[in-house]
LUMMAR-549447 format. One record per residue (C-alpha): x, y, z; residue in one letter. Coordinates in steps of 0.001 Angstrom, whole numbers, plus 500000, padded with zeros to 6 digits. Each point is the difference from the previous one (the first is absolute). Example, Ala and Ser with C-alpha at 12.3 -4.5 7.8 and 13.67 -1.06 7.14 Angstrom:
512300495500507800A
501370503440499340S
//
This chain:
938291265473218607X
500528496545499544X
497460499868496827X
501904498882496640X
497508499984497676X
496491501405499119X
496863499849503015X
498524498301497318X
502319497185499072X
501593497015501795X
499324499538503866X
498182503350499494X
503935501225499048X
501802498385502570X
501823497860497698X
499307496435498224X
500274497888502977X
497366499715503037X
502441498952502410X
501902503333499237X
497093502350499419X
498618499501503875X
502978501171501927X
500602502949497651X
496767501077500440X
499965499599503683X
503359501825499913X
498370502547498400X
497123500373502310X
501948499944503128X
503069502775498449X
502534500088502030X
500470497449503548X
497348497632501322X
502664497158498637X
498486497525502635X
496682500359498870X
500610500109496135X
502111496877500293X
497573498104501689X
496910501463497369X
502703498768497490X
500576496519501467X
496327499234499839X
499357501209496817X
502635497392498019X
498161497074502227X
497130501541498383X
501853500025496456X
501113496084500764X
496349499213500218X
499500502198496711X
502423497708498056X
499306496515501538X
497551497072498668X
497663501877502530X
499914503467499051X
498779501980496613X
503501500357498392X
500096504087500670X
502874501520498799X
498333503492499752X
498084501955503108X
497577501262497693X
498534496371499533X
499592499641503826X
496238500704500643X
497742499064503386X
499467496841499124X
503156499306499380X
500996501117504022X
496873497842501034X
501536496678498393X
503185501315501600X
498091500264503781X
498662496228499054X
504059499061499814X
500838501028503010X
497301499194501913X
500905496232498323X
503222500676501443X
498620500947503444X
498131496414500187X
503008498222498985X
501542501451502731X
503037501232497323X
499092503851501654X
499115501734502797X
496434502030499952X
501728503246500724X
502935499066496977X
496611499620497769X
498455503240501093X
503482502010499369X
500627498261496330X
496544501163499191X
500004503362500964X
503540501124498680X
498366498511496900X
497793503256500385X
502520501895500581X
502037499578497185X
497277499810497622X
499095503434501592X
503179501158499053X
500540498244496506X
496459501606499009X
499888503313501676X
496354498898501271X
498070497850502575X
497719498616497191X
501806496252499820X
500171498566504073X
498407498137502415X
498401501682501967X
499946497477503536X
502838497534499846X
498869498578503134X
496605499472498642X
501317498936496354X
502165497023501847X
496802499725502060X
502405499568502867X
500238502118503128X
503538501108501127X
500811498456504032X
502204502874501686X
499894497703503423X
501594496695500355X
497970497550500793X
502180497256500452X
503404499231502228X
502880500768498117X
502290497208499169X
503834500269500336X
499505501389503756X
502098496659501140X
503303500928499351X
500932496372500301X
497553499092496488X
502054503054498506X
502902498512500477X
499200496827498678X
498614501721496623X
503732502287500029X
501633495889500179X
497610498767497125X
500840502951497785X
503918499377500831X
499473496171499290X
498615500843496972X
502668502306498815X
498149503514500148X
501890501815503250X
499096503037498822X
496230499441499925X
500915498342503614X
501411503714500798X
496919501538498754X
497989498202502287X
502537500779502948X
499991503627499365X
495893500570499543X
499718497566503658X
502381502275501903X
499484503005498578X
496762500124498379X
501207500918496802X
498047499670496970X
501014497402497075X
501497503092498160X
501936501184502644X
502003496966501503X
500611499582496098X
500996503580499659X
501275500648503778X
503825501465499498X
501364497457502643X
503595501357500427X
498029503849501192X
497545498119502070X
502528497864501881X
502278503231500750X
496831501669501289X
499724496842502072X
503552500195501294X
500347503723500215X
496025501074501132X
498345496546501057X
497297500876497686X
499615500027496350X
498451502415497591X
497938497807497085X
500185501700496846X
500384498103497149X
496699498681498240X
498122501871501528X
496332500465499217X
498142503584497978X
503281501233499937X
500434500488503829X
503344500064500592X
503275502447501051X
500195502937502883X
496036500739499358X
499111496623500903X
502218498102502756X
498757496462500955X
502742499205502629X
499313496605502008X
502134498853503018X
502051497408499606X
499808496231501691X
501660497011500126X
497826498860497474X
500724503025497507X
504187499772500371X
499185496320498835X
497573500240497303X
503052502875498754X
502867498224500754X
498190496706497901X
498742502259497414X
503947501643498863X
500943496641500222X
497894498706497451X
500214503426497871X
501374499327496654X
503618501219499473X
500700503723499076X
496127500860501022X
498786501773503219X
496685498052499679X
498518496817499123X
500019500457496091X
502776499236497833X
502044502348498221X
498565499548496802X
496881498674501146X
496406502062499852X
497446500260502711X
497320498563497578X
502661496896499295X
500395499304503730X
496818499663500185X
499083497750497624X
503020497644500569X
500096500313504138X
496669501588501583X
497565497721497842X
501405496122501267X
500978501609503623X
496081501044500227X
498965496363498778X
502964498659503123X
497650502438502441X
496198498768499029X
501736496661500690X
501118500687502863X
497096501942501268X
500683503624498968X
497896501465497944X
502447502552499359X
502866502609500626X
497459502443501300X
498636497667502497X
503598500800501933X
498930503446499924X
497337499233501852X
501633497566502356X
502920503060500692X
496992502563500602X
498344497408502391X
503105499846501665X
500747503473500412X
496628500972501881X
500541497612502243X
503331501061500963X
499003503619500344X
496601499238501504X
501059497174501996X
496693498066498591X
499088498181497274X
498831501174496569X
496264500266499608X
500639496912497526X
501232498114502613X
497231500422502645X
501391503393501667X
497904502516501472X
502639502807500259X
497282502607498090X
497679499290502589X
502130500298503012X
502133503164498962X
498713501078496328X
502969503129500786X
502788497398500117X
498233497784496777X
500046503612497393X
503953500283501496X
500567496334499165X
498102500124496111X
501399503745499773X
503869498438500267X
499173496740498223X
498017502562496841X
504017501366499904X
501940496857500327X
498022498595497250X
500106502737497649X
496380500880500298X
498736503607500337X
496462498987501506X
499521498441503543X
496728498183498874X
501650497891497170X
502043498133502816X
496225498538500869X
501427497918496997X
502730498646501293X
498730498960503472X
496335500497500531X
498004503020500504X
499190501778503445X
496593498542501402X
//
C-alpha cells in the first residue's frame, strides 16, 4: 500500500502534497499494471492540482477540503477553457472525470464527484467530424515544415512530417525511436510505431505496423536529421518531455493556427483521409465519397485497417477522423 500516514490525516494519508496523493492513490486502486491508464488518470489530476493552486482555484493542498462544489467551479474552468478554444470538448470531459476517479480513490467512496461531466460543461461530446480536415494538401504541409525551419524549430518541423506521413500522434513522432523505425523501413518496408503510444498499448500484444511510402522514408530520413545528438528521438539528452513542450510544441502550434492548422491532430486526420482513399479507391466521407453506400463491405475493411494504423481499438471512432457512414 502506498498509504503513509493515518486514513484520517493528510490527503486522507496519502501524504502532504495533492499533486502526490492522486497518483498514489490511483496506484493503489489499480495494484499491479494498467500503467497506461493510471498515467493518464495521473496526468489529469495535476492539471486539476494547477487549477487548485492558481489565482483561479481554492488554494487546496489537502483532498479532504475538495467538496462538490468545489468540482462544479472546476467544470465552470474548463468549460471557460472550451469557449476560449484553449481545449478540446472531449480533453474537458476526460480532465473532469479522472477528477472522479482519483477522488474515488483518495476517499475510498463515490460521495465527492460529478456525476455528468458532459452535462456539468453543458457541452455535448462530437465523435463525427464535421468539417474537412486541414493539412490534406501536402503542398500547405510543406510550407508549415519551411516556416518552422525558418524559424529555427526543425524538430517541431519533423513532428509535423512524421504525424502527415504516418499519422502519428504528437507523442509519438516526439517519442518515435527513429534509428528502429528507419531499419524496419530498410529491412521490412514497414514500420512498427511504438513509442508514445496511447493507454499503454504498446509491444508484441499490440503491433501497429504501417507500410512504408515515399512520404514516410522522408518524414524519417528529415526527422534523424534534425534529432539532437546522442538521442534516438526528438528530445535532448537532458531534456524532459514536459520541457519540450513548453519550449518547442507551444510557439510551433501558434506557427500552425497561422498558417491554417489548427493543430498536430488535424494531420491525423488528413493521413486517415488519405488512407481510405487509397484502399477504397474513393474519397473519405469528409470529402464527398460515397464508398459506404456503394460497398459498405469494402468501407468496415477500410475503417477496420485505418482503427489499427491509428492506434485505435474501435472502428466507429475513425467517424472522427473522416466523417461517419451515412
Amino acid at each position: 500500500m502506498a498509504l503513509v500516514g493515518n486514513r484520517d490525516g493528510l490527503n486522507f494519508g496519502y501524504g502532504r502534497q495533492l499533486s502526490y496523493a492522486g497518483p498514489q492513490a490511483l496506484k493503489d486502486l489499480f495494484g499491479c499494471g494498467h500503467y497506461g491508464t493510471v498515467k493518464a488518470h495521473s496526468d489529469r489530476w495535476q492539471a486539476f492540482v494547477r487549477w487548485c493552486r492558481s489565482e483561479d482555484g481554492p488554494g487546496f493542498n489537502d483532498a479532504r477540503q475538495i467538496d462538490r462544489q468545489t468540482l462544479l467551479e472546476y467544470a465552470g474552468y474548463l468549460r471557460q477553457q472550451v469557449e476560449q478554444s484553449a481545449l478540446g470538448i472531449a480533453t474537458a470531459q476526460n480532465r473532469l472525470s479522472s477528477v472522479n476517479r482519483t477522488m474515488a480513490a483518495l476517499r475510498g467512496d463515490q460521495y465527492v464527484k460529478v456525476v455528468s461531466p458532459s452535462k456539468a460543461l453543458g457541452m455535448r461530446r462530437i465523435s463525427v467530424r464535421q468539417s474537412v480536415p486541414q493539412g490534406q494538401d501536402r503542398e500547405h504541409v510543406k510550407r508549415i515544415v519551411d516556416v518552422l525551419c525558418e524559424h529555427q524549430m526543425p524538430r517541431a518541423a519533423a513532428i509535423v512530417h512524421l504525424a502527415r506521413a504516418a499519422g502519428m500522434r504528437l507523442r509519438e513522432a516526439i517519442l518515435a525511436d527513429l534509428p528502429r523505425l528507419q531499419r524496419e523501413a530498410e529491412q521490412l518496408g514497414r514500420i512498427n510505431i511504438q513509442d508514445g503510444t496511447k493507454g499503454g498499448r504498446s509491444g508484441a500484444s499490440a503491433p501497429r505496423w504501417i507500410t512504408v511510402d515515399e512520404h514516410i522514408r522522408d518524414a524519417l530520413a528529415f526527422a534523424l536529421q534534425v534529432s539532437p545528438d546522442g538521442s534516438r528521438n526528438q528530445l535532448a539528452l537532458h531534456e524532459s518531455y514536459r520541457d519540450f513542450q513548453q519550449v518547442l510544441v507551444r510557439p510551433a502550434r501558434e506557427t500552425l493556427h497561422t498558417h491554417n492548422l489548427k493543430g498536430f491532430h488535424e494531420l491525423r486526420a488528413a493521413f486517415a483521409c488519405e488512407r481510405y482513399e487509397q484502399i477504397t479507391q474513393h474519397p473519405a466521407p469528409i470529402n464527398g465519397g460515397s464508398c459506404y453506400q456503394l460497398d459498405r463491405h469494402l468501407d468496415q475493411e477500410a475503417r477496420a485497417q485505418i482503427s489499427y494504423e491509428l492506434g485505435h481499438g474501435r472502428i466507429d471512432v475513425i467517424s472522427a477522423y473522416m466523417g461517419s457512414r451515412a
